[in-house]
N, C-alpha and C positions, 0 to 999 in steps of 0.2 A: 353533473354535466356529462352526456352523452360523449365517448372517444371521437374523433376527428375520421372520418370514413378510409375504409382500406383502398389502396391505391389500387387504379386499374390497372397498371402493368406492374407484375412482382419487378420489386428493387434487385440492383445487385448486393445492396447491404444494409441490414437490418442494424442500427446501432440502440440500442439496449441499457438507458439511462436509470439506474435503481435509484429513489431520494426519498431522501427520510428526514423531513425538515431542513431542507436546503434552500432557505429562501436568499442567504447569505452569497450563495455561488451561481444556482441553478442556472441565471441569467446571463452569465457572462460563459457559460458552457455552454446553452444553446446557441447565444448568437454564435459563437465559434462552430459548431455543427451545423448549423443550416449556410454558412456562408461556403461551405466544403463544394468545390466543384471536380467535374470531369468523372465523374460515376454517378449512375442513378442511385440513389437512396432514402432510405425510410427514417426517420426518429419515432425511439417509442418509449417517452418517462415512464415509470410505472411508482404512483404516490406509494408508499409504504406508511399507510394512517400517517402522516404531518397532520401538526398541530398547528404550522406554521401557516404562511404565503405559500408554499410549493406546489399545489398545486391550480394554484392560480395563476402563479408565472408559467407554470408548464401549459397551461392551455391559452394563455397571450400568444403562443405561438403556433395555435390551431391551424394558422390560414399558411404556413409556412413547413409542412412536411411535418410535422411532430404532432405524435398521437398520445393520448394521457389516459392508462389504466389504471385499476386500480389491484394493489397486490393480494387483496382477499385476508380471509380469517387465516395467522399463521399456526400450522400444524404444529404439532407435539414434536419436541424433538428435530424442530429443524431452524435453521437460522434466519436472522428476519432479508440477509440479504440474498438469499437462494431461492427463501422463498419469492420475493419479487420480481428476480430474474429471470427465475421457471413462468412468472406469469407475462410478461414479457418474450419469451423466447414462445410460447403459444402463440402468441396472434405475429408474429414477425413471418414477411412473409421473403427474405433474402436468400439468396445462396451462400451469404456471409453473415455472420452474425460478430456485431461488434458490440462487447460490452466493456463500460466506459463507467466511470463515476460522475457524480454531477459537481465534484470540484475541480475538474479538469479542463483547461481549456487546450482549443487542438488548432495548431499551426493552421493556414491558408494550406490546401491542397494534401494535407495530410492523410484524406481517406486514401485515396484514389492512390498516392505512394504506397502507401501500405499493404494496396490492394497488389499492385503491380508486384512491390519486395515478396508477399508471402507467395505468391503464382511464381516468381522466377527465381527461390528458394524451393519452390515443389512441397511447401508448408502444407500443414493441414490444422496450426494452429501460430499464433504468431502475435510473441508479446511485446510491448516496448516498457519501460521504466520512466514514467517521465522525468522530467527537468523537476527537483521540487523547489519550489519556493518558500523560502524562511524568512520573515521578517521581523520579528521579535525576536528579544534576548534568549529567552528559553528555545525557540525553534533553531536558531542558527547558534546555538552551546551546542542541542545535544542530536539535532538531525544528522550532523555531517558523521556524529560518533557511528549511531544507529547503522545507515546507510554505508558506511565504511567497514562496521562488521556483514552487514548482510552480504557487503562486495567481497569477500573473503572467504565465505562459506558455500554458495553456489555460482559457478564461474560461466559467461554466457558461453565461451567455447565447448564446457562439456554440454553444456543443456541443450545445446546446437547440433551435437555430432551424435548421429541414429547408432553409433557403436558406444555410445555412454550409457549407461541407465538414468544418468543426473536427470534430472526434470522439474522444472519451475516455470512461473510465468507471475505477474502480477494484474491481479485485477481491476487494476486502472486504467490499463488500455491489452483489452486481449480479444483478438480475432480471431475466428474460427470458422470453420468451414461449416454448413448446415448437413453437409450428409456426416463430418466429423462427431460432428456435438450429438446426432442422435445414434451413430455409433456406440456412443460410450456410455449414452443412459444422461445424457446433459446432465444439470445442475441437479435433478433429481435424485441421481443415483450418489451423490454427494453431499444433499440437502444438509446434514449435521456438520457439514464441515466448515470451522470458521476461516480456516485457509482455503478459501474453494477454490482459488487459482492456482495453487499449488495441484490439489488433490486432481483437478480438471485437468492439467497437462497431465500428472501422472498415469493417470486412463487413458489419456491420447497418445502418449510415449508406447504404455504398454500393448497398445492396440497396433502396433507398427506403423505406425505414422509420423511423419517427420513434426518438431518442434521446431522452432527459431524463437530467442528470446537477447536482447540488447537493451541497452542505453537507447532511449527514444526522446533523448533531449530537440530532434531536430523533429517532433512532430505535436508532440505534447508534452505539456506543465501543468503542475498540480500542486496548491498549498493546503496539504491534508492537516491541519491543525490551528485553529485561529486562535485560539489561550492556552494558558497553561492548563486548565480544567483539562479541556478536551483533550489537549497532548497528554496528559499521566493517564485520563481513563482507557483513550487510547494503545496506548503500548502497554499500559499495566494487561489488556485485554490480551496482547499480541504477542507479547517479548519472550514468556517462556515456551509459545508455540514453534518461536523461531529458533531458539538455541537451546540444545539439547543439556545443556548443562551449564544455568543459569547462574547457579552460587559462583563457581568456580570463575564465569566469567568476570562475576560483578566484584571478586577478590581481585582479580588478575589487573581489571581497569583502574581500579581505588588504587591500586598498589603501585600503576603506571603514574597515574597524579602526583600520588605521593612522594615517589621518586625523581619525576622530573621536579616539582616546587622546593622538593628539600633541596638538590642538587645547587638550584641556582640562588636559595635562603643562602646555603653552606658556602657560597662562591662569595656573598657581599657579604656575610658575616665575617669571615676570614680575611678577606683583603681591608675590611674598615680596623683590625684589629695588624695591619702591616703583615699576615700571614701570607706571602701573595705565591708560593706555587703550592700550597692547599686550595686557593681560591683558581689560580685556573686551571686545576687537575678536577677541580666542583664544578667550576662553570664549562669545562668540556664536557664531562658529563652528563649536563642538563643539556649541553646545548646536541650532542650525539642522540640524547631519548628525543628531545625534542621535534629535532630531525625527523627520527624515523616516525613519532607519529603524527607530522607534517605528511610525510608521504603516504600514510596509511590515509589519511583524513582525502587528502586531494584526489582519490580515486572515486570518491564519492559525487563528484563532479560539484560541489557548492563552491557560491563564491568564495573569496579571499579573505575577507571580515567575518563570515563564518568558519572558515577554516581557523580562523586564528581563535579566535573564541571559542571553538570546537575542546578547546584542553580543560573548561569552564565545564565541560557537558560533559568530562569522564565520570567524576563521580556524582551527579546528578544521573547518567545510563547507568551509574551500579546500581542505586536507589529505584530506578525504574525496574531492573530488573529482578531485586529483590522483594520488591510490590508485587512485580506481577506473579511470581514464584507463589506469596502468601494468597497472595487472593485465589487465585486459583486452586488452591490446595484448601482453603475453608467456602470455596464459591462463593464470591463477595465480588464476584466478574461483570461490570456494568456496561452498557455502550446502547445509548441514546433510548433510557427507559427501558431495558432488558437486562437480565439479569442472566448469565451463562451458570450454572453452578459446573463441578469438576464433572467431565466426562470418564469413559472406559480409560483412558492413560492422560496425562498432562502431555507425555511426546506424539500421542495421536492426536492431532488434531479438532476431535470429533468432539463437540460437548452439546449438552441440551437446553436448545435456548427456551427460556421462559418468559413471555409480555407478561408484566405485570401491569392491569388497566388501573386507568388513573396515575401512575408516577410517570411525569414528564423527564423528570430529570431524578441521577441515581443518589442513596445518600453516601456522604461524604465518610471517606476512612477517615483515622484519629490521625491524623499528618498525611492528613490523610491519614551453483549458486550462481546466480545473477547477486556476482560479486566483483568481477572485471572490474562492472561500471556501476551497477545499482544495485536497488535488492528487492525486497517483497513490499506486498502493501496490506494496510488494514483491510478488514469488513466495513464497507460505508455506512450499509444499512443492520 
């Protein structure tokens, strides 16, 4: 089916939807994009081979601003969401390029704020974190953990300040400026990179150009995970790209568990035995760990019944992280019928993605800083 014709007046913003079997979201992401007022703008899906509905929702909305490419044969060595993005950022015809995931839904009037904050920041790139949403046991155990480390690692005050070198963005809602992005060689000059939002600012950082990156709870929300499947292929993909030393972590948080549960075992085993100030010199100190990693967890902005359940998600985030450690180090690296094997370092980012035609889905193992507020995001595509 033929793309939907280029518009006759260039937009002021090109927004830049990558899907790759998104028949699940796709819908409720565009209607949120097209209902965006007070700037002119473009939509431009780009199908990444679905198997699915995607791109048949995507062109339900032919008649409404949204144009539907397609991503092309993906090269050697480059990843399936870069490469769609790059084919997308070809035919956009904006002074702003907004690219967005297609599980994101965006707030009433959110272009158009966004547009104004990154201009009257003097941005030339500008990321927000959305709001995420968890609704199952598994997402709301171990996202608030995930997001609580990411908020601790890169902080938006330094990724903000042009006297930092810190630099980060997430690629679920990141703006950019059109003369920016061909500055730096856009998604091209990055293509291998499974953190492209990361590696994206850091080219825009280092080209002296200002960054801005926040909490963008008040403009977009995003439920990156609908099962368990997809949550562990997921992070197992992501985790050890994120933290530089993944063992150590996934000791530290097991050990956190373990100490707060035994603490407050140790407090009703002693008092049902009449020991009672063993039992609350125990249960203060469950209730002190406990504390602090309340407050750790609450900066991650999830609700309250995830944050509580969040102490459920420490040692499930070790096991995630000790997954993604082995798979990558024997490249057994899956994400939606591709297969990463280990790149030039596990701390570079950079690995070599491989379609393999005919598997829709990957096989299964034997059990198989924007840290203020939020943190990074997956590759969608």
């Amino acid at each position: 089916m033929p793309a939907t014709p280029i518009p006759s007046d260039p937009p002021a913003v090109s927004v830049i939807v990558p899907a790759r079997n998104e028949e699940a979201s796709l819908k409720n992401c565009l209607d949120s994009l097209v209902a965006q007022t007070h700037v002119a703008f473009e939509i431009i899906v780009i199908n990444d081979h679905s198997t699915d509905r995607t791109h048949e929702i995507a062109s339900s909305f032919s008649n409404k601003r949204v144009r539907v490419v397609e991503a092309g044969t993906l090269p050697p060595g480059w990843t399936g969401k870069n490469n769609a993005v790059i084919a997308g950022a070809k035919v956009a015809q904006g002074e702003w390029l907004l690219f967005t995931d297609a599980d994101t839904v965006h707030l009433p009037g959110s272009l158009a704020r966004s547009i104004e904050e990154a201009t009257r920041q003097h941005a030339a790139l500008l990321s927000y974190s959305p709001q995420q949403v968890a609704k199952s046991f598994w997402e709301k155990a171990v996202m608030p953990v995930i997001f609580a480390e990411l908020a601790a690692s890169f902080r938006p005050s330094k990724v903000s300040d042009p006297n930092s070198p810190a630099a980060a963005a997430n690629g679920q809602y990141l703006l950019i400026t059109r003369a920016a992005y061909d500055a730096v060689g856009g998604h091209a000059a990055i293509a291998a990179k499974l953190l492209e939002d990361v590696a994206l600012a850091r080219a825009v950082k280092k080209s002296g150009r200002k960054i801005c990156f926040r909490f963008g709870g008040d403009a977009v929300r995003t439920r990156m995970y609908r099962s368990f499947a997809q949550l562990r292929e997921g992070w197992t993909k992501n985790l050890v790209l994120l933290f530089p030393s993944p063992m150590r972590l996934a000791t530290l948080r097991a050990l956190e568990f373990i100490l707060i549960v035994s603490s407050f075992a140790a407090s009703m085993t002693t008092a049902r035995h009449g020991h009672f100030q063993p039992a609350v010199a125990a249960g203060l100190l469950g209730a002190i760990l406990y504390a602090m990693f309340l407050t750790r967890i609450r900066r991650a902005h999830f609700s309250w019944d995830a944050a509580l359940l969040a102490l459920f998600g420490l040692p499930l985030f070790s096991y995630l992280l000790i997954r993604s450690k082995l798979s990558h180090k024997h490249g057994n690296v899956w994400w939606k019928g591709r297969r990463y094997p280990p790149g030039p370092a596990v701390r570079d980012p950079a690995v070599t993605a491989v379609a393999v035609p005919g598997i829709a889905d990957p096989p299964k193992l034997a059990d198989s800083t924007m840290q203020e507020q939020h943190g990074l995001s997956h590759a969608q595509s």
